[in-house]
N, CA, C, O and CB atoms as a CASP TS submission, in Angstrom:
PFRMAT TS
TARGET T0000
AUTHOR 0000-0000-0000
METHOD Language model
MODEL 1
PARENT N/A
ATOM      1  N   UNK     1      88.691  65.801 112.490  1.00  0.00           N
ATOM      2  CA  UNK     1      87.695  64.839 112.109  1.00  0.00           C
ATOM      3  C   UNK     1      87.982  64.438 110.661  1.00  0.00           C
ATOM      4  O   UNK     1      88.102  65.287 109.777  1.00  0.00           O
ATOM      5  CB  UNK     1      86.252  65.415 112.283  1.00  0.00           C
ATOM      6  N   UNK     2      88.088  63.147 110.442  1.00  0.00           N
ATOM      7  CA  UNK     2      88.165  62.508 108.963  1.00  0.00           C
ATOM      8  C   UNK     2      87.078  63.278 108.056  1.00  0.00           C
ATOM      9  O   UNK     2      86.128  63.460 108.817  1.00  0.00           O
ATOM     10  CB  UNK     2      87.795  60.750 108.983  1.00  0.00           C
ATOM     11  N   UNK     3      86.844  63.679 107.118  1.00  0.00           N
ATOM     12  CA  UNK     3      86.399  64.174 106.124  1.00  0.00           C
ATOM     13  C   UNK     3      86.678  64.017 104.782  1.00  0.00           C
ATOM     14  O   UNK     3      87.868  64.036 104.468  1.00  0.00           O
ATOM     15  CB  UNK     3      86.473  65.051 106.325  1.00  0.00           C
ATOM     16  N   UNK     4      85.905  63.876 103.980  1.00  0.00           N
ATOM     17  CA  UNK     4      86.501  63.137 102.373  1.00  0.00           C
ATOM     18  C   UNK     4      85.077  64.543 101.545  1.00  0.00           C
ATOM     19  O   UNK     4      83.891  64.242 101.412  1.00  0.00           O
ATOM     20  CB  UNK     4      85.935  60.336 102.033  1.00  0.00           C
ATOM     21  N   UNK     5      85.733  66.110 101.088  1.00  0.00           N
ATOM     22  CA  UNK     5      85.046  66.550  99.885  1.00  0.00           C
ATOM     23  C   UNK     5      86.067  66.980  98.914  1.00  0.00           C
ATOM     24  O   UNK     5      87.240  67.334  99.041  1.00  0.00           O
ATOM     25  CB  UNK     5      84.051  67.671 100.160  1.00  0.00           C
ATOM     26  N   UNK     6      85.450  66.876  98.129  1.00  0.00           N
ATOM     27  CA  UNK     6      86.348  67.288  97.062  1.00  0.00           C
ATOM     28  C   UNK     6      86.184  68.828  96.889  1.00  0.00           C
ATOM     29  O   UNK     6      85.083  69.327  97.123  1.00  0.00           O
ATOM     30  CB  UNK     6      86.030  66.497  95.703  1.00  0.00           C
ATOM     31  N   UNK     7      87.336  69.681  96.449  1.00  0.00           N
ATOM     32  CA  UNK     7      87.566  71.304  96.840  1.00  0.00           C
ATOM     33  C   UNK     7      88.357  71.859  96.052  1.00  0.00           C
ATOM     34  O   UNK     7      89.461  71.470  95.672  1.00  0.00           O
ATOM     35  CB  UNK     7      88.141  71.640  98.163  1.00  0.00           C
ATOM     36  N   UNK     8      87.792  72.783  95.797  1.00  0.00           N
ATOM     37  CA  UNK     8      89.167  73.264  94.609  1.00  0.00           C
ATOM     38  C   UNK     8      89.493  74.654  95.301  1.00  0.00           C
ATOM     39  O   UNK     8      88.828  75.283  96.124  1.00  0.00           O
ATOM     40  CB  UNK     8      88.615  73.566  92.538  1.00  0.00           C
ATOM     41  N   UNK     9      90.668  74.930  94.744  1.00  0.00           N
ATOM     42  CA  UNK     9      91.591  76.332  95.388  1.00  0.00           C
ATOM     43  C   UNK     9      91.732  77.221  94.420  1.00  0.00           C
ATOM     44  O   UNK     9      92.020  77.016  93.241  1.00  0.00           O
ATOM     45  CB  UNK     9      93.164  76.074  95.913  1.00  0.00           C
ATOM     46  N   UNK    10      91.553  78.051  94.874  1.00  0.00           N
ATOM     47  CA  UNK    10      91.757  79.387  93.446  1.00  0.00           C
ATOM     48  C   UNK    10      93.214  80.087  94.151  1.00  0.00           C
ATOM     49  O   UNK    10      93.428  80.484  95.297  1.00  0.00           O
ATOM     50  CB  UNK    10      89.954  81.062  93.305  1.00  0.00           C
ATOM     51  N   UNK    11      93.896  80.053  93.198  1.00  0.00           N
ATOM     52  CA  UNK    11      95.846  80.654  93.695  1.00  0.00           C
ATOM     53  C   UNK    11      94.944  82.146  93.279  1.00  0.00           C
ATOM     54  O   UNK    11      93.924  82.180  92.591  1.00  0.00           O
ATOM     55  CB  UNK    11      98.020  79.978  92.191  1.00  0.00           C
ATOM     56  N   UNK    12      95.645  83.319  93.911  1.00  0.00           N
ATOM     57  CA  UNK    12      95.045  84.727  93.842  1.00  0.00           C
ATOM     58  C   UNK    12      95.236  85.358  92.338  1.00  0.00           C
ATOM     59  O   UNK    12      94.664  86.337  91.861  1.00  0.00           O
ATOM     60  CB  UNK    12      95.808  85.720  94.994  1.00  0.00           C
ATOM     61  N   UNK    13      96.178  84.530  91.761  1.00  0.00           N
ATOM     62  CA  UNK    13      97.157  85.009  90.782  1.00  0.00           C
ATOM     63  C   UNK    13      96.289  84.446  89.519  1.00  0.00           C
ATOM     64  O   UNK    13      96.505  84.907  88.398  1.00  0.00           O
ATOM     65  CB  UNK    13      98.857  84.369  90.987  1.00  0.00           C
ATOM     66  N   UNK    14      95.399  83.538  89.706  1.00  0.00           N
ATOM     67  CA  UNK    14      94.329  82.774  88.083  1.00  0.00           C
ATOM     68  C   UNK    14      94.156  81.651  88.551  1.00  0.00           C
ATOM     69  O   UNK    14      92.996  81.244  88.488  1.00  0.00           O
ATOM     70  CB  UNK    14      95.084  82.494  86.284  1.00  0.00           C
ATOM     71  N   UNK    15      94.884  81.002  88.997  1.00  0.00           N
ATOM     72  CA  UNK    15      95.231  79.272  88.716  1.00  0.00           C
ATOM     73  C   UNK    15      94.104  78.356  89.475  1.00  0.00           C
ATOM     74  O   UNK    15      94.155  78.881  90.587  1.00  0.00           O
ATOM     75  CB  UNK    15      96.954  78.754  89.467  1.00  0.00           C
ATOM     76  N   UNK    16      93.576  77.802  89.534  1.00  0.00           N
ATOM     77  CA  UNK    16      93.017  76.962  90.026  1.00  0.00           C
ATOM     78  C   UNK    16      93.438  75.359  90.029  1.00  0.00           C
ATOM     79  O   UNK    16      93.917  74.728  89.088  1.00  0.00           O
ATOM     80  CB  UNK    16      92.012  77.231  89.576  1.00  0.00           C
ATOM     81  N   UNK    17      93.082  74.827  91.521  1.00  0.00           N
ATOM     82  CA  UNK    17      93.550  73.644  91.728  1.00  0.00           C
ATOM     83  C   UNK    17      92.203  72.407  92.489  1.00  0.00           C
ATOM     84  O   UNK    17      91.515  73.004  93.317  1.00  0.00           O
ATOM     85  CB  UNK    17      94.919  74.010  92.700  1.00  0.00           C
ATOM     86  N   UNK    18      91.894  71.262  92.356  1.00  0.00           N
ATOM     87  CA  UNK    18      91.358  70.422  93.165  1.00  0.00           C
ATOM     88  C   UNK    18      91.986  69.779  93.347  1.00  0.00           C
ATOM     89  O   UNK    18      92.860  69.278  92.640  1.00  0.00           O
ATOM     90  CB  UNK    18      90.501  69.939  93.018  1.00  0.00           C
ATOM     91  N   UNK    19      91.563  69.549  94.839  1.00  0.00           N
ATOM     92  CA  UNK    19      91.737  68.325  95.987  1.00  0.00           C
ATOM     93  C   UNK    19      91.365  67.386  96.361  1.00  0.00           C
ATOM     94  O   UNK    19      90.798  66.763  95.464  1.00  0.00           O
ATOM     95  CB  UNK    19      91.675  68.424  96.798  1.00  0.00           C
ATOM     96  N   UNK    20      91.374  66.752  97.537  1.00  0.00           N
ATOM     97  CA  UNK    20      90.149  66.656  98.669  1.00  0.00           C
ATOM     98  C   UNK    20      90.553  66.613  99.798  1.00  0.00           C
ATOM     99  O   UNK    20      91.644  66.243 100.231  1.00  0.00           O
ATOM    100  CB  UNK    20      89.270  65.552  98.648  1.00  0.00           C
ATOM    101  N   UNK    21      89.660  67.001 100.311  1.00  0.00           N
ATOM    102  CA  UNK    21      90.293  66.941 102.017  1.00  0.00           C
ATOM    103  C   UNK    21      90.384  65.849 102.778  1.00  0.00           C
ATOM    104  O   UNK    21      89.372  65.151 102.836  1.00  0.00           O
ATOM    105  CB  UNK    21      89.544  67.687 102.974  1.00  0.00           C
ATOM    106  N   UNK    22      91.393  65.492 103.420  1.00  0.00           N
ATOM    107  CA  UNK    22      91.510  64.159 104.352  1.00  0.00           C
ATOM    108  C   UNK    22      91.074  64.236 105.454  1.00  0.00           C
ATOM    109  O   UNK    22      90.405  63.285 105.859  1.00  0.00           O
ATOM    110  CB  UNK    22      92.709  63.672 104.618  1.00  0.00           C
ATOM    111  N   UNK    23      91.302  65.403 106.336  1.00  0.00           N
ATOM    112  CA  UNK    23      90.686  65.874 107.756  1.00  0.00           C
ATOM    113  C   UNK    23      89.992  67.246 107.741  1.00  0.00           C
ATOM    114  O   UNK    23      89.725  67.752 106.651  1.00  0.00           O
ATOM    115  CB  UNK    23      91.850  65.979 108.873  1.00  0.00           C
ATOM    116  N   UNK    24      89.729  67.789 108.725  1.00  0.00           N
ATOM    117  CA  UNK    24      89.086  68.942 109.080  1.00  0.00           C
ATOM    118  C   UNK    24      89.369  69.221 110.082  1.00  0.00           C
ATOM    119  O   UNK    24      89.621  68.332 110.896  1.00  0.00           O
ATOM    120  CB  UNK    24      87.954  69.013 109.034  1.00  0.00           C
ATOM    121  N   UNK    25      89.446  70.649 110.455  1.00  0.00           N
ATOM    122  CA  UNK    25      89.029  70.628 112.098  1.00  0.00           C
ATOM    123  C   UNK    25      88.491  72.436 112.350  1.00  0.00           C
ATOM    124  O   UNK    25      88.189  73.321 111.550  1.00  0.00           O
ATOM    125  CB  UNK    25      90.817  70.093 113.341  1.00  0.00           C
ATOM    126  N   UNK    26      88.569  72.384 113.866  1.00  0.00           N
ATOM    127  CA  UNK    26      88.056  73.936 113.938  1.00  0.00           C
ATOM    128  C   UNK    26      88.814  75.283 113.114  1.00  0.00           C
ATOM    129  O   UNK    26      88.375  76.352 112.691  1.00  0.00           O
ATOM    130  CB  UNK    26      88.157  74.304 115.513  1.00  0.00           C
ATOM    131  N   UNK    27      90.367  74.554 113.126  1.00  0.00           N
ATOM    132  CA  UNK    27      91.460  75.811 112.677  1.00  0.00           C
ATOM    133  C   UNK    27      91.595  75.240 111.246  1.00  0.00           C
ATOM    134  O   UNK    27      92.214  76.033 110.537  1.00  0.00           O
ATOM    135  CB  UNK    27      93.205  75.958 113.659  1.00  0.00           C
ATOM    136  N   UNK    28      91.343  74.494 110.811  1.00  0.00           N
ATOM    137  CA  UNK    28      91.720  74.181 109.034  1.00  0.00           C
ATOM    138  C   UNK    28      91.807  73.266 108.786  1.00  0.00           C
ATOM    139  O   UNK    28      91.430  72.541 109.706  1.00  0.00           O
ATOM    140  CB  UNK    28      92.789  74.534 108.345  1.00  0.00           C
ATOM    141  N   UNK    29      92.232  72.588 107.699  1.00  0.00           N
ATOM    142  CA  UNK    29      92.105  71.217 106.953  1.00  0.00           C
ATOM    143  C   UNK    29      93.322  70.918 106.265  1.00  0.00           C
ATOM    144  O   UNK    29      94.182  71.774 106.059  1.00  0.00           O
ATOM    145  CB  UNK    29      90.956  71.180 105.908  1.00  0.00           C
ATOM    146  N   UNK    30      93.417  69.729 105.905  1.00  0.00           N
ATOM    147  CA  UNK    30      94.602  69.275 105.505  1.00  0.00           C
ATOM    148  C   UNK    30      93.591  68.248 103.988  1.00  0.00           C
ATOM    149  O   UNK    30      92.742  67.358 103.999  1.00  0.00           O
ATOM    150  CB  UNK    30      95.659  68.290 107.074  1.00  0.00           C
ATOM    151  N   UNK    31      94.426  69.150 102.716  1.00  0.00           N
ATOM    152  CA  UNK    31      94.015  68.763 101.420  1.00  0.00           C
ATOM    153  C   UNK    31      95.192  67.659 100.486  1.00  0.00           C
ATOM    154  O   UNK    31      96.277  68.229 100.382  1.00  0.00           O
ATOM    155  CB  UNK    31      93.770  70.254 100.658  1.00  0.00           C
ATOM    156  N   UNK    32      95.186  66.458  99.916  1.00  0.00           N
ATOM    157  CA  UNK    32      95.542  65.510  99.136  1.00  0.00           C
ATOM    158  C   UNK    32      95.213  66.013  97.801  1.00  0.00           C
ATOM    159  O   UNK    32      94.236  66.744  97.636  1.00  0.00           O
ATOM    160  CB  UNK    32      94.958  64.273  99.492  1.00  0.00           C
ATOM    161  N   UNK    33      96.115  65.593  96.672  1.00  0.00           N
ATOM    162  CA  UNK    33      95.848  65.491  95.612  1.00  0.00           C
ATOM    163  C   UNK    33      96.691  65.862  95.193  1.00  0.00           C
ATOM    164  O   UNK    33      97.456  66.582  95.833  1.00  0.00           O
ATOM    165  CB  UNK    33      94.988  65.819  95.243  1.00  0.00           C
ATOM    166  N   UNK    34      96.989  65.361  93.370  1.00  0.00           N
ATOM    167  CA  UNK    34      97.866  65.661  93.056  1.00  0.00           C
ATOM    168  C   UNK    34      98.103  66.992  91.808  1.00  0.00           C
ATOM    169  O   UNK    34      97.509  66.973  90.731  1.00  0.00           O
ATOM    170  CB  UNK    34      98.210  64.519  92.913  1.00  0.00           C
ATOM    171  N   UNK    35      98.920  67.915  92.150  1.00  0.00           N
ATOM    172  CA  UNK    35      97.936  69.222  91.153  1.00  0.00           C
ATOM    173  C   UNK    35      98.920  69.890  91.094  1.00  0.00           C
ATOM    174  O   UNK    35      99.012  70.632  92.072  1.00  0.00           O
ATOM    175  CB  UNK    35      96.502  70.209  91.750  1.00  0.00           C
ATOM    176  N   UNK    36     100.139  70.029  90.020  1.00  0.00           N
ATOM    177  CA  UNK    36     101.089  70.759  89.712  1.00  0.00           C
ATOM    178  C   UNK    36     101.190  71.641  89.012  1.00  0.00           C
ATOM    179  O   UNK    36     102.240  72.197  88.688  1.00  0.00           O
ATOM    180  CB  UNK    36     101.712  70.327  89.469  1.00  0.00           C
ATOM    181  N   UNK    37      99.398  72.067  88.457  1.00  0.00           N
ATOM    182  CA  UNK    37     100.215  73.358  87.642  1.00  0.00           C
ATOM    183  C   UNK    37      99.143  74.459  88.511  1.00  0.00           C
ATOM    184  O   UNK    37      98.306  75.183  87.971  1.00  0.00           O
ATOM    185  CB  UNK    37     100.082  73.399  85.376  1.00  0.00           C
ATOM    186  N   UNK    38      99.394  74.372  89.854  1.00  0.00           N
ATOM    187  CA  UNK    38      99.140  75.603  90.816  1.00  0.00           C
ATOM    188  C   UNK    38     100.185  75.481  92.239  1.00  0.00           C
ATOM    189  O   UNK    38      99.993  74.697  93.169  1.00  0.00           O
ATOM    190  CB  UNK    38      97.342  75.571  91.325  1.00  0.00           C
ATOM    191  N   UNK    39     101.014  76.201  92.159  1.00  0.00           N
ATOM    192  CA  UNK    39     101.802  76.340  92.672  1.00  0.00           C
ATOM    193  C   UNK    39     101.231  77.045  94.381  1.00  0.00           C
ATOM    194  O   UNK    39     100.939  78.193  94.717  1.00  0.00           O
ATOM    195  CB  UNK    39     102.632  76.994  91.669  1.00  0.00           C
ATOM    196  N   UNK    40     101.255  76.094  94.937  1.00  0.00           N
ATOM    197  CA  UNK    40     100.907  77.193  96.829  1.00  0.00           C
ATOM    198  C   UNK    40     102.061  77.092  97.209  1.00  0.00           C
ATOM    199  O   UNK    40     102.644  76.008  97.183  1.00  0.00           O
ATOM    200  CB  UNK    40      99.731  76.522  98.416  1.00  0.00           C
ATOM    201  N   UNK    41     102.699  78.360  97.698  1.00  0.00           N
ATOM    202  CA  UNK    41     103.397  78.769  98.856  1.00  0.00           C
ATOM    203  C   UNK    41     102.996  78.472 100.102  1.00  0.00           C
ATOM    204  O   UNK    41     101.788  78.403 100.327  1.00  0.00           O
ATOM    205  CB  UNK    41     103.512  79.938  98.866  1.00  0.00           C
ATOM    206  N   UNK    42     103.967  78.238 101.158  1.00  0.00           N
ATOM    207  CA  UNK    42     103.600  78.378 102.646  1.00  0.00           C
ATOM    208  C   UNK    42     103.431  80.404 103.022  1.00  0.00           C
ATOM    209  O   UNK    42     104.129  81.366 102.699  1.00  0.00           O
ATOM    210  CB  UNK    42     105.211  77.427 103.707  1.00  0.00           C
ATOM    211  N   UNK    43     102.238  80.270 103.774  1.00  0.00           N
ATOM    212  CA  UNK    43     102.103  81.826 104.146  1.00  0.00           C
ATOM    213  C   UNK    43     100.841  82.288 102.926  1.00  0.00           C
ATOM    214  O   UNK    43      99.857  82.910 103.324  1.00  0.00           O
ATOM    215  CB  UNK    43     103.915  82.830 103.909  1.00  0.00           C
ATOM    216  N   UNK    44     100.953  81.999 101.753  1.00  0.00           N
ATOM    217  CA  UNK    44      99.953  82.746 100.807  1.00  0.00           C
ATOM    218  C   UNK    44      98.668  82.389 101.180  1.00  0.00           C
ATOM    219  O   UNK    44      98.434  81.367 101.825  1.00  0.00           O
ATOM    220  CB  UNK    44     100.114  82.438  99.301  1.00  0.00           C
ATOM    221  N   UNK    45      97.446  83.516 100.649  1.00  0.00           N
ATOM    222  CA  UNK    45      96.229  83.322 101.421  1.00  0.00           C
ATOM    223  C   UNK    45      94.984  82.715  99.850  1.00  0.00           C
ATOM    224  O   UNK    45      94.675  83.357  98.846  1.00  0.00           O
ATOM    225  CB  UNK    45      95.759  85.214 102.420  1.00  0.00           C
ATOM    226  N   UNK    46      94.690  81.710 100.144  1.00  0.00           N
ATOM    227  CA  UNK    46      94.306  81.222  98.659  1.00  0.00           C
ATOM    228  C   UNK    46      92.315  81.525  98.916  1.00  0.00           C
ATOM    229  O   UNK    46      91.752  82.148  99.816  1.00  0.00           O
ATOM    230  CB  UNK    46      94.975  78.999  98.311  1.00  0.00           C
ATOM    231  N   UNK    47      91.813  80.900  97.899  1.00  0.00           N
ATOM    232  CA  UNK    47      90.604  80.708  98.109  1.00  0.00           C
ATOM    233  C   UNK    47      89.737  79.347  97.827  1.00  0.00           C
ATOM    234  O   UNK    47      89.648  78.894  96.686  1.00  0.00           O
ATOM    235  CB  UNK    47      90.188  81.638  97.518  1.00  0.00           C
ATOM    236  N   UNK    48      89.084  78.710  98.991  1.00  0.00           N
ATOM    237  CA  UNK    48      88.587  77.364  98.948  1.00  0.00           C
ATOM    238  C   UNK    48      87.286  77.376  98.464  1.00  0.00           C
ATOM    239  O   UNK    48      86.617  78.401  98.601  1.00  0.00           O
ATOM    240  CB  UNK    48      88.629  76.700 100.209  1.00  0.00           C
ATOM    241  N   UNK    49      86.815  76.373  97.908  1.00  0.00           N
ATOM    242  CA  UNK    49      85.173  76.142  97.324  1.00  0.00           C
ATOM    243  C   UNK    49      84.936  74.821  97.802  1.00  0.00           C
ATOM    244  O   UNK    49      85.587  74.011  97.143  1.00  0.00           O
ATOM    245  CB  UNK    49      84.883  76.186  95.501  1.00  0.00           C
ATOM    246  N   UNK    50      84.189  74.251  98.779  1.00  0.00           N
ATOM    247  CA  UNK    50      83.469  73.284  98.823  1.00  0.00           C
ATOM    248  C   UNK    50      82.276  73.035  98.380  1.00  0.00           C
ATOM    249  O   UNK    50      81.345  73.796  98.645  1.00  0.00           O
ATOM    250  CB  UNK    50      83.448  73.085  99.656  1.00  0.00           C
ATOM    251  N   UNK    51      82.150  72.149  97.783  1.00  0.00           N
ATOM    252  CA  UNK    51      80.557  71.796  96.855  1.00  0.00           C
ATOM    253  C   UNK    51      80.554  70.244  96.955  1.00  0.00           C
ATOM    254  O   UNK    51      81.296  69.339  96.572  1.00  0.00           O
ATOM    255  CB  UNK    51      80.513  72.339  94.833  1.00  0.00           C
ATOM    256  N   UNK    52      78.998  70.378  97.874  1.00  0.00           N
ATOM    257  CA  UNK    52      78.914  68.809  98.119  1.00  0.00           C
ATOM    258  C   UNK    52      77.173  68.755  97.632  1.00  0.00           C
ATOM    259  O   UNK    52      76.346  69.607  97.308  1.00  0.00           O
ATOM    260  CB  UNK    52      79.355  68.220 100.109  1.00  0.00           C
ATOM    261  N   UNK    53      77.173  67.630  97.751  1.00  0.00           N
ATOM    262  CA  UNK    53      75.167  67.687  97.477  1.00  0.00           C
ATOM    263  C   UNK    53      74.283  67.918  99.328  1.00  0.00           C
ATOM    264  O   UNK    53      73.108  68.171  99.597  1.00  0.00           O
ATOM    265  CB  UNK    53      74.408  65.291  96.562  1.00  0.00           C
ATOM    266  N   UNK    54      75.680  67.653 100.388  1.00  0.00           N
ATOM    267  CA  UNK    54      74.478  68.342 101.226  1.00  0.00           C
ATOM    268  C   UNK    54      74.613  69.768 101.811  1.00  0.00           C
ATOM    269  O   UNK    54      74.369  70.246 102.919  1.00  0.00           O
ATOM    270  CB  UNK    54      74.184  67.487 102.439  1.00  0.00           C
ATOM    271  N   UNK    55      75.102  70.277 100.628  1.00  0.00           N
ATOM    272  CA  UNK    55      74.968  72.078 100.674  1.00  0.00           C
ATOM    273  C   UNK    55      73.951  72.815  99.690  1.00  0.00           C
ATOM    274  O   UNK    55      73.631  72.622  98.517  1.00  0.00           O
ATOM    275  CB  UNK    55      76.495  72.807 100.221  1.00  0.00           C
ATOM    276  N   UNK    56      73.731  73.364 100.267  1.00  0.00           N
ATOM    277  CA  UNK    56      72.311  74.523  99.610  1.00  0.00           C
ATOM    278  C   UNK    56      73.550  74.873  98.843  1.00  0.00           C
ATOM    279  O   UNK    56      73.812  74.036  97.979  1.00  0.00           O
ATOM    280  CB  UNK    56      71.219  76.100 100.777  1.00  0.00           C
ATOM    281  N   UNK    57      74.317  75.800  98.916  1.00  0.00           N
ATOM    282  CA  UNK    57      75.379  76.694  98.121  1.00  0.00           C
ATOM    283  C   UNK    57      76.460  76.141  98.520  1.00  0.00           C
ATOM    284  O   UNK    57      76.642  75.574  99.597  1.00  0.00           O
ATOM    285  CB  UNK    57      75.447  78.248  98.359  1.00  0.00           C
ATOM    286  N   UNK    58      77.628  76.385  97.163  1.00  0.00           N
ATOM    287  CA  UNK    58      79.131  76.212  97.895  1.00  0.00           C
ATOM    288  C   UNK    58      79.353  76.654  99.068  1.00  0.00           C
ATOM    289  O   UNK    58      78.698  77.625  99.446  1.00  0.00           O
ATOM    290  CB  UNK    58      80.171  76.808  97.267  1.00  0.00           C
ATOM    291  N   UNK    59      80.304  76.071  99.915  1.00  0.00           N
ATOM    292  CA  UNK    59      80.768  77.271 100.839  1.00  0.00           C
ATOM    293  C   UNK    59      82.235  77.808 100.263  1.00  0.00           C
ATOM    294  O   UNK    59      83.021  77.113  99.619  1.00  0.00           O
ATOM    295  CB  UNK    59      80.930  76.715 102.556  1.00  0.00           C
ATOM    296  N   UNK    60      82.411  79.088 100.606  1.00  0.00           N
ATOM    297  CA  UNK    60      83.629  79.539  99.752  1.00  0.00           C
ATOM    298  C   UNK    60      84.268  80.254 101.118  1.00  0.00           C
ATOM    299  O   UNK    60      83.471  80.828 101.860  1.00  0.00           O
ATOM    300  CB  UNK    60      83.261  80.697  98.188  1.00  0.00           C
ATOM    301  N   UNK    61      85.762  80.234 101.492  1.00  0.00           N
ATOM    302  CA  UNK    61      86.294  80.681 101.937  1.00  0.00           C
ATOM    303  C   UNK    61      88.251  81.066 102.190  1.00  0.00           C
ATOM    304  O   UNK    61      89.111  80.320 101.723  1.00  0.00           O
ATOM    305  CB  UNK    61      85.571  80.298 102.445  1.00  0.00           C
ATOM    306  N   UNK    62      88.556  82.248 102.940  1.00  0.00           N
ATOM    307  CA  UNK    62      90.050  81.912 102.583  1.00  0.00           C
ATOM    308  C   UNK    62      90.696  81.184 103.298  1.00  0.00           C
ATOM    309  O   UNK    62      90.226  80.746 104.349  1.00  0.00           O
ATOM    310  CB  UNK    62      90.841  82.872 102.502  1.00  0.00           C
ATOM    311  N   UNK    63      91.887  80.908 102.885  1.00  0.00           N
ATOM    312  CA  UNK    63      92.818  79.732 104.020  1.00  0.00           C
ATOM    313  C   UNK    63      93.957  80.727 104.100  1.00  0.00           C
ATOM    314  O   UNK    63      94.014  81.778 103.462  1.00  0.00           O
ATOM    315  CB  UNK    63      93.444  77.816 103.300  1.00  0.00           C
ATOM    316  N   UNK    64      94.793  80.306 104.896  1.00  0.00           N
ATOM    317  CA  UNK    64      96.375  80.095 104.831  1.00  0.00           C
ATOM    318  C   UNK    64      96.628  78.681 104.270  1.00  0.00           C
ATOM    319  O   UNK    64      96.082  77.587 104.412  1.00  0.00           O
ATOM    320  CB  UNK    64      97.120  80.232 106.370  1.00  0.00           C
ATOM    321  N   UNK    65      97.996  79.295 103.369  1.00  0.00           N
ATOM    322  CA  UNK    65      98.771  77.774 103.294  1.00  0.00           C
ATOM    323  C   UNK    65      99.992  77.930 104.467  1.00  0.00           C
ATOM    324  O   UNK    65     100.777  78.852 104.687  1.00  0.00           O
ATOM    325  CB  UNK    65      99.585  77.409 101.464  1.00  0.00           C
ATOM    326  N   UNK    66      99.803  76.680 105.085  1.00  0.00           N
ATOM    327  CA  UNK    66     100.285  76.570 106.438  1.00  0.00           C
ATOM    328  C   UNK    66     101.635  75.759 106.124  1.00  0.00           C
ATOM    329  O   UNK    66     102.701  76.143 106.605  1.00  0.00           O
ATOM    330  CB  UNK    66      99.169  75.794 107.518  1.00  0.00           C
ATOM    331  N   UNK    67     101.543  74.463 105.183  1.00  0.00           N
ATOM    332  CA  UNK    67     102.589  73.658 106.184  1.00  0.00           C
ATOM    333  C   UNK    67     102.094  73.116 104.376  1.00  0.00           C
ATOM    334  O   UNK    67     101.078  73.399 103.741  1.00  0.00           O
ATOM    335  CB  UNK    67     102.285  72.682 108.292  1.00  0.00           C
ATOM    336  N   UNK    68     103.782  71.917 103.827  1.00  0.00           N
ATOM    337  CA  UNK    68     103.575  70.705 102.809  1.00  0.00           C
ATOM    338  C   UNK    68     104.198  69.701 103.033  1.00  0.00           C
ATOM    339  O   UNK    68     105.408  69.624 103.247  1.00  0.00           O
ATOM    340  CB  UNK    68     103.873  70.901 101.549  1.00  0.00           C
ATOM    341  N   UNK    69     103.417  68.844 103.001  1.00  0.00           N
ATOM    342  CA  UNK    69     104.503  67.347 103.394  1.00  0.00           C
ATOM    343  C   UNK    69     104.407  66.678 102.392  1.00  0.00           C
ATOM    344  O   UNK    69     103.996  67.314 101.422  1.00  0.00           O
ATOM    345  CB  UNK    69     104.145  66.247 104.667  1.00  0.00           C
ATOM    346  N   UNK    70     104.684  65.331 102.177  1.00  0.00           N
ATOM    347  CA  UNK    70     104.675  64.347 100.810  1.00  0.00           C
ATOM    348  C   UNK    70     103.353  64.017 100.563  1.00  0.00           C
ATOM    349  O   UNK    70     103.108  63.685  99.403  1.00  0.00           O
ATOM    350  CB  UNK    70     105.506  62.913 100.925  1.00  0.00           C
ATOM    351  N   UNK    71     102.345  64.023 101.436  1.00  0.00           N
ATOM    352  CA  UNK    71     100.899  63.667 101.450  1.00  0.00           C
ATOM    353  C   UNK    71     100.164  64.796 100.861  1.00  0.00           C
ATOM    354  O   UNK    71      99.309  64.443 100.049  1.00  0.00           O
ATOM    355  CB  UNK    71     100.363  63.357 102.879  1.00  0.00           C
ATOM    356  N   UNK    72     100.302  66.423 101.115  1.00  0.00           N
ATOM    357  CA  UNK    72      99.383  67.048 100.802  1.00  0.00           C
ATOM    358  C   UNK    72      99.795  68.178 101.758  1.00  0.00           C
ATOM    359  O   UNK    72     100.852  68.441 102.332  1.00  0.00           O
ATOM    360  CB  UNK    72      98.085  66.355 100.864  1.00  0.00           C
ATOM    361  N   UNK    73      98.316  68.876 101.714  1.00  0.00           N
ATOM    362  CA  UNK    73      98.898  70.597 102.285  1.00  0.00           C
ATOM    363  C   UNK    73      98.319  71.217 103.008  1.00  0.00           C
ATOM    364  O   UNK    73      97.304  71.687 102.494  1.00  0.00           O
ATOM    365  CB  UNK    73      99.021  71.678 101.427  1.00  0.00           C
ATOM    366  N   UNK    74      98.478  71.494 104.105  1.00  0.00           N
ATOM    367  CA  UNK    74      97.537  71.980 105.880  1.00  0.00           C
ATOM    368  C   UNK    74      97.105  73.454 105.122  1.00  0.00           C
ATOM    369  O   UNK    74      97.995  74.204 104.721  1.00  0.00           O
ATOM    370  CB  UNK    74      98.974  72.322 107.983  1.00  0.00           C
ATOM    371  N   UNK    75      96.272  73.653 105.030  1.00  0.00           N
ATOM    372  CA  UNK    75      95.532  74.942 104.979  1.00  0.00           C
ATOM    373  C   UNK    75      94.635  75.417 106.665  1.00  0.00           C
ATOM    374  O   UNK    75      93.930  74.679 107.353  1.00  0.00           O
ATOM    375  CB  UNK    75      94.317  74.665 103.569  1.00  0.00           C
ATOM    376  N   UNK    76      94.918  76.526 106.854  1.00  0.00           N
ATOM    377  CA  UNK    76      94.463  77.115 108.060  1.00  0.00           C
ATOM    378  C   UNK    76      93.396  78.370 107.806  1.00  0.00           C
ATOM    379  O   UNK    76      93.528  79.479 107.289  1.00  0.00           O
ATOM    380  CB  UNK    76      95.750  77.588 108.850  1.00  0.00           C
ATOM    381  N   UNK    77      92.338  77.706 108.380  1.00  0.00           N
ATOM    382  CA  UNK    77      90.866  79.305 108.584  1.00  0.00           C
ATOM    383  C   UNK    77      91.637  80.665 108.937  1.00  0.00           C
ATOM    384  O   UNK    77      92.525  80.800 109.778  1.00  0.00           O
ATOM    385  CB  UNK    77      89.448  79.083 110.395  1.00  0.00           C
ATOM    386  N   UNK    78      91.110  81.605 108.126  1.00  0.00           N
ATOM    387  CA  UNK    78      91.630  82.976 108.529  1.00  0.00           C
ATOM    388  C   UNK    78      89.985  83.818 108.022  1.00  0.00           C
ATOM    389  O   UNK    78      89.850  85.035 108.150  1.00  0.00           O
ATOM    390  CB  UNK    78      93.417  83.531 107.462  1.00  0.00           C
TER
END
């Protein structure tokens, strides 16, 4: 499903990065943006923050980094 929030990633290591997401779905999302001084691996397990105004609280959770193409970067629910 198309989806547009903006999300930031915490690398395990300090770094933090924002996005936004282009899609969604049951198994994970696929994030845009452009953000070079956090480096994701394919396989590493990061941490997501969504914060929108129709959330009571962030939701915070981990991903896989799955897959990178020229567009951006498939993160997968774990």
């Amino acid at each position: 499903m198309k989806v547009s929030f903006d999300v930031e990633v915490r690398h395990p290591l300090g770094g933090v990065a924002r996005y936004q997401t282009r899609d969604m779905s049951d198994t994970g999302m696929f994030v845009v943006g452009e953000n070079a001084n956090v480096a994701l691996k394919v396989g590493e397990i990061v941490r997501v923050l969504i914060e929108t105004a129709n959330f009571v609280e962030p939701m915070t959770m981990d991903v896989r980094v799955v897959r990178h193409t020229v567009d951006g970067k498939a993160l997968s629910f774990i």
